[in-house]
C-alpha positions as CSV (number, residue, x, y, z in Angstrom):
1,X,1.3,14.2,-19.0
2,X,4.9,15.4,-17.7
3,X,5.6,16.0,-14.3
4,X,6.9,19.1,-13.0
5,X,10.5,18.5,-11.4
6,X,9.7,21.8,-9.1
7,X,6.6,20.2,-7.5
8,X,7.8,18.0,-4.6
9,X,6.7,17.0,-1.1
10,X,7.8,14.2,1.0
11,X,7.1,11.6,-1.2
12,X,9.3,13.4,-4.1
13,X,8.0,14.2,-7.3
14,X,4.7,13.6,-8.2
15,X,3.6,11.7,-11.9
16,X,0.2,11.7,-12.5
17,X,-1.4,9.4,-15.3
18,X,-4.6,9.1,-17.3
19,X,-6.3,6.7,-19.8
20,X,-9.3,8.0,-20.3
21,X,-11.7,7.2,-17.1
22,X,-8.7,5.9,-15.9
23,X,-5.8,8.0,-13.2
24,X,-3.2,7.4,-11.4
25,X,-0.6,9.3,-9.3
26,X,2.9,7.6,-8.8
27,X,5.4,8.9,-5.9
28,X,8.9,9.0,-6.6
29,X,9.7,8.0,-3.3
30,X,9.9,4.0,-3.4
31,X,8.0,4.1,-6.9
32,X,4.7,4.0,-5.2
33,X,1.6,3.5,-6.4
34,X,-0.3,6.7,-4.4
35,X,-3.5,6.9,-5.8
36,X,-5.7,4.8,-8.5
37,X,-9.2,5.9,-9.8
38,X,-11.6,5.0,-12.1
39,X,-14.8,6.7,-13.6
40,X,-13.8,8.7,-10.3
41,X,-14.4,6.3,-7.3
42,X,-10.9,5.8,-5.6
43,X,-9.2,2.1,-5.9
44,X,-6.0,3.1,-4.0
45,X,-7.1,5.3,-1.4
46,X,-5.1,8.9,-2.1
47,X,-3.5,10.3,1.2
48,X,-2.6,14.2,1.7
49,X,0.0,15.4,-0.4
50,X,1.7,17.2,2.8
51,X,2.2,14.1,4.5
52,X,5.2,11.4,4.2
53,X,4.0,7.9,2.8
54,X,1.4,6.1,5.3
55,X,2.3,2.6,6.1
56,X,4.2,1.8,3.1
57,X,1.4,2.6,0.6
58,X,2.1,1.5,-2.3
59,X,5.8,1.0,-2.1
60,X,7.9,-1.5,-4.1
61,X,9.8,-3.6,-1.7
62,X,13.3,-4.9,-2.8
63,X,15.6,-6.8,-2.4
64,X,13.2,-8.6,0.3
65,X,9.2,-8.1,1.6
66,X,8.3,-8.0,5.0
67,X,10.4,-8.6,8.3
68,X,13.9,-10.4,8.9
69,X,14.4,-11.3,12.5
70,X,16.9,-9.2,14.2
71,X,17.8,-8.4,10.7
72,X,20.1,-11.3,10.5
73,X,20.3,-13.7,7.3
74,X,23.0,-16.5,6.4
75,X,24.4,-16.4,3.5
76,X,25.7,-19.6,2.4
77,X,28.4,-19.9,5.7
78,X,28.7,-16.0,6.4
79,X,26.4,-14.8,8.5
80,X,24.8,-11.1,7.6
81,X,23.4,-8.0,9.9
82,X,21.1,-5.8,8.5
83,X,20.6,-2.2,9.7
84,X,17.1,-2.4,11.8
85,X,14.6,-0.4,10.5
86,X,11.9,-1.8,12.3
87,X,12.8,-0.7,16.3
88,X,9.5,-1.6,18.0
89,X,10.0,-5.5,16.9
90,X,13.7,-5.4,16.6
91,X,13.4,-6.5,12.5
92,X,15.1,-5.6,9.3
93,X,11.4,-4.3,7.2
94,X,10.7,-3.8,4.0
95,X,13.6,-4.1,1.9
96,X,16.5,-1.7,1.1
97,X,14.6,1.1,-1.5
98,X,11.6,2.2,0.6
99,X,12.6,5.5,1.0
100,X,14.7,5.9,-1.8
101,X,13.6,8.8,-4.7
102,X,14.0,6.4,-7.9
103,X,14.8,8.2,-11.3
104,X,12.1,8.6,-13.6
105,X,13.1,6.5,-16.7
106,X,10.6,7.0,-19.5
107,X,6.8,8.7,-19.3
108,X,3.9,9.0,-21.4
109,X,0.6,9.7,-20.7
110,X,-0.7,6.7,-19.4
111,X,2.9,5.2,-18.5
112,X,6.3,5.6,-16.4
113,X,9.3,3.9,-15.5
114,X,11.3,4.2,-13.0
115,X,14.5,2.7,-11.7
116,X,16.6,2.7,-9.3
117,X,20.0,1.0,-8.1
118,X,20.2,-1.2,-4.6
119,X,24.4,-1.1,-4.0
120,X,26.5,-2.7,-1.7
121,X,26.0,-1.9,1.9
122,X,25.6,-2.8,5.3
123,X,24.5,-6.5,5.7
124,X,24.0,-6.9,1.7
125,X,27.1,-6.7,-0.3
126,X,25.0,-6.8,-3.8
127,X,24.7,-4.4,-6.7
128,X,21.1,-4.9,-8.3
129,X,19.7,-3.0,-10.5
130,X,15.3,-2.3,-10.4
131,X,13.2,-0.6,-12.4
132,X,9.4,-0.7,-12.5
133,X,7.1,-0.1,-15.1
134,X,3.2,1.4,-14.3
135,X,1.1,1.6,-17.4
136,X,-3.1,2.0,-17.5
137,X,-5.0,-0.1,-19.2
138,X,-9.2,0.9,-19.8
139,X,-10.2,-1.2,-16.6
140,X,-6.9,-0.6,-14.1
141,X,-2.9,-0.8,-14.4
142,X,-0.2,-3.1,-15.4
143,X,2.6,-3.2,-13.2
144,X,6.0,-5.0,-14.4
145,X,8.9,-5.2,-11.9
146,X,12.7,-6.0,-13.4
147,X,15.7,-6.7,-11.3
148,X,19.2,-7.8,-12.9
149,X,22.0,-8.7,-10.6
150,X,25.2,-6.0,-11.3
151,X,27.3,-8.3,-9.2
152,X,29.9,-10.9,-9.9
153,X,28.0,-13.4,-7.4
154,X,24.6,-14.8,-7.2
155,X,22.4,-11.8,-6.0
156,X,19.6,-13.0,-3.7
157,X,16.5,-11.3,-4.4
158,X,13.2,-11.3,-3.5
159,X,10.4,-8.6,-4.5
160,X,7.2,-7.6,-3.0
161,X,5.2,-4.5,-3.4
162,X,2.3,-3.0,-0.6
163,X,-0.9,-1.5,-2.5
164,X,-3.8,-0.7,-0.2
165,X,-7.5,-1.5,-2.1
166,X,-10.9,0.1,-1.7
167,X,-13.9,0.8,-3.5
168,X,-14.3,4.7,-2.5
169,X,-17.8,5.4,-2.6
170,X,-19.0,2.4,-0.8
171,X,-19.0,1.3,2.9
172,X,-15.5,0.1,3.2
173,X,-17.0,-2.4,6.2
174,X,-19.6,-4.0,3.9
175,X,-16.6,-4.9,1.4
176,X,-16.1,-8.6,0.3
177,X,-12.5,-9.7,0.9
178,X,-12.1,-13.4,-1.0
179,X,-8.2,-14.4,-1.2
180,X,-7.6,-18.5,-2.8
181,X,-5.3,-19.2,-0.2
182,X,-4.7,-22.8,1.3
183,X,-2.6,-22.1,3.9
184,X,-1.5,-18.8,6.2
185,X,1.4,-18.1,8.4
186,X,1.5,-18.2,12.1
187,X,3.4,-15.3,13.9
188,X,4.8,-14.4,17.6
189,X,4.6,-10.9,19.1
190,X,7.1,-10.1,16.6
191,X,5.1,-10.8,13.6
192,X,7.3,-13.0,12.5
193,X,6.2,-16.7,11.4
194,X,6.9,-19.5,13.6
195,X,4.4,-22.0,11.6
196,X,2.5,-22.6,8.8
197,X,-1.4,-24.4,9.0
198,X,-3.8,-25.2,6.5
199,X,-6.6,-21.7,6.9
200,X,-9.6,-21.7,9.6
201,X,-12.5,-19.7,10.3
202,X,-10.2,-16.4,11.1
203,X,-8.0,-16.6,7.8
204,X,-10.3,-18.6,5.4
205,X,-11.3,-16.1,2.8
206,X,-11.4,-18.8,-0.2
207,X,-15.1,-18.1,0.1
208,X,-15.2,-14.6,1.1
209,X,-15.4,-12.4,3.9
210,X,-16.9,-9.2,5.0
211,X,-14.3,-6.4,5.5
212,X,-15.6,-5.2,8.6
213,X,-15.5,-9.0,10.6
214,X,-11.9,-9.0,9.6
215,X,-8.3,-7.8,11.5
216,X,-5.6,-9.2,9.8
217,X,-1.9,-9.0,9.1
218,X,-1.4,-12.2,7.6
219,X,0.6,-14.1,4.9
220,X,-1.1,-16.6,3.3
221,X,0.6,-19.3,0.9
222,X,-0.5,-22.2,-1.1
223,X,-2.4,-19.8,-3.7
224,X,-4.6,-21.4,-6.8
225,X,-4.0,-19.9,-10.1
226,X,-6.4,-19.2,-12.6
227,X,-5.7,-21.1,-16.6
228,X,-3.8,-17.7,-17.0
229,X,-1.5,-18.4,-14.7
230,X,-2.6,-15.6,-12.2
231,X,-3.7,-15.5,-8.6
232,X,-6.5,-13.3,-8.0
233,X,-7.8,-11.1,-4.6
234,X,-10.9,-9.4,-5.0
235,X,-12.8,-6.8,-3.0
236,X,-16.7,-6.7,-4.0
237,X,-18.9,-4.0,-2.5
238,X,-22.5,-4.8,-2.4
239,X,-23.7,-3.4,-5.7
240,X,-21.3,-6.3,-6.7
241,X,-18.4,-4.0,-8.3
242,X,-15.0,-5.4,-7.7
243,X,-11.5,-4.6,-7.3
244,X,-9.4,-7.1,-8.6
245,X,-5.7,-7.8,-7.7
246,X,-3.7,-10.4,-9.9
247,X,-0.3,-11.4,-9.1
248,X,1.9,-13.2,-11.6
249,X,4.1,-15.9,-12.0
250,X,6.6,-16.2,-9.1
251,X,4.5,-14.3,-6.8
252,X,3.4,-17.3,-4.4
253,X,2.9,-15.3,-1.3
254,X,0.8,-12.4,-0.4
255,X,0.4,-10.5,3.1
256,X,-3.3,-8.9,3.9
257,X,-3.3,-6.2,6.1
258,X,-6.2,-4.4,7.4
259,X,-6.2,-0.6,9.1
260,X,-8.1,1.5,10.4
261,X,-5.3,4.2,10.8
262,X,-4.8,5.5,6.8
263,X,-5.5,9.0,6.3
264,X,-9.4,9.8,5.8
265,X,-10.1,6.3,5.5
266,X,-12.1,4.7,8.2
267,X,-11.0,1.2,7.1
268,X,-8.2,-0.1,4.4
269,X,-6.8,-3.2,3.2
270,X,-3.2,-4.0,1.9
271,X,-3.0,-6.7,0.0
272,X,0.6,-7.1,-1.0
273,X,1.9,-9.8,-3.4
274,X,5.3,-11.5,-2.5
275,X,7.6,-13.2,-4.2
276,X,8.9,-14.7,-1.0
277,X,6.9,-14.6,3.1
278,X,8.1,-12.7,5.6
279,X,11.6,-14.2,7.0
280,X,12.2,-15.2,3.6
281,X,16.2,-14.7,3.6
282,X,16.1,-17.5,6.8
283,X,13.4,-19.7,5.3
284,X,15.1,-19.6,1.6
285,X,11.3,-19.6,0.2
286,X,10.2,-18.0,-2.6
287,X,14.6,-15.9,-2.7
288,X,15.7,-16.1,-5.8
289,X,19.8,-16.4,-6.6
290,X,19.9,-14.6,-9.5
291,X,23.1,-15.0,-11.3
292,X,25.5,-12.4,-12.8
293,X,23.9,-9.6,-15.6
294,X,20.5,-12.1,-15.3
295,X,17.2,-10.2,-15.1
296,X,13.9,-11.3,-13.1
297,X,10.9,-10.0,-14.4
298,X,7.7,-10.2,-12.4
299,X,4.1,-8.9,-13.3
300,X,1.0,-8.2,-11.0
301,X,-1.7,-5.6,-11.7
302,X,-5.3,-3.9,-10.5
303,X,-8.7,-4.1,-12.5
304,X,-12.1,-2.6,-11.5
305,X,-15.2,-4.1,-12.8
């Protein structure tokens, strides 16, 4: 279905998909995944089409996920400064291409790609190119993320991306949250991680949790893999439905986030896969140096059952 170029708002140009039962709407803005439906219950919550993109929904977040502290990184001996985007905690947030309007590559009906360029600036001297592809499948999407270093150095890179999940005709407090994850982050007031402990009763969701007993922004590591090589989150509502997110190979990490501030929702959850946890560019976990005209392709994707 092709988009109409004169039809913006604040998130850009709008693309809307369908496979049969299957929609989806994609924002040009960051290359977000706005709104996912199937048989007509919501996945990813939609939000008003007036309003500017709520609490990263659905953005792609390159070249790094989450926070930097004071939005300083080394790199190798020379020390970098990022622009801070993040005032109330003093941080670099969210990468360099949230608010960027990508170029819409290729789309069919049930598929787009779009891409667009990170270039040398302010604290990241790099040239990498992204692109992302969204495509429906009968039960949910495929998404495939590729970035290829334009730079005569080593790019660093890391990639993660910030969906919010629900199952829109149920009770979003009686939802099932169940994450495989060994081990979570501990922050400061900065939400920044300062240690890393095997999960407890708060952030143990191995076996499940009810939505509604949980407040979390957390980032969890240490995840088991199914024989396909994926990690798996789901979200089960009592009628036993469930939302399924799968992250691929060199997705190790993935923040949970739960809100009760999205628009006409009275409780979300973000669960974001992440190539690398937040502070990554300090840390070194999970960056990748990704060497001159090299690509890194990464897959994660959504199913409803």
């Amino acid at each position: 279905m092709p988009h109409d170029p004169a039809v913006t708002s604040p998130t850009g140009i709008q693309i809307h998909l369908r496979r049969g039962a299957v929609t989806a709407q994609i924002a040009q803005v960051g290359a977000s995944l706005r709104q996912l439906s199937i048989d007509g219950v919501d996945i990813v919550p939609p939000y008003p089409a007036d309003e500017p993109t709520p609490g990263a929904s659905g953005v792609v977040l390159a070249p790094w996920p989450n926070r930097i502290r004071d939005g300083i990184w080394q790199d190798g001996e020379t020390t970098r400064q990022l622009a801070i985007t993040e005032p109330k905690f003093h941080n670099a947030s969210h990468g360099l291409l949230r608010f960027t309007a990508y170029d819409i590559v290729e789309q069919s009906e049930d598929a787009v790609t779009l891409a667009a360029t990170i270039v040398p600036q302010t604290g990241y001297p790099y040239l990498v190119q992204t692109s992302v592809r969204y495509a429906l499948t009968d039960a949910g999407i495929d998404v495939t993320h590729t970035l290829t270093n334009g730079s005569a150095d080593p790019a660093p890179v890391a990639l993660g991306i910030h969906p919010y999940l629900t199952i829109g005709d149920a009770h979003p407090q009686d939802l099932v949250l169940k994450l495989p994850a060994e081990t979570y982050f501990e922050t400061d007031a900065r939400m920044l991680p300062v240690g890393e402990s095997p999960v407890s009763s708060g952030t143990d969701l191995r076996e499940g949790r009810r939505l509604g007993d949980l407040q979390l922004d957390t980032g969890f590591a240490n995840l088991r893999r199914d024989t396909d090589g994926f990690v798996r989150t789901t979200l089960t509502a009592p009628d036993g439905r469930t939302v399924t997110l799968q992250q691929g190979a060199g997705f190790g990490y993935v923040q949970v986030y739960t809100s009760t501030g999205y628009p006409g929702q009275s409780l979300v959850v973000a669960v974001e896969p992440m190539t690398a946890p937040a502070d990554g560019f300090n840390s070194g976990r999970g960056v990748r140096r990704v060497a001159r005209d090299e690509s890194w392709t990464l897959e994660w994707g959504i199913r409803f059952s």
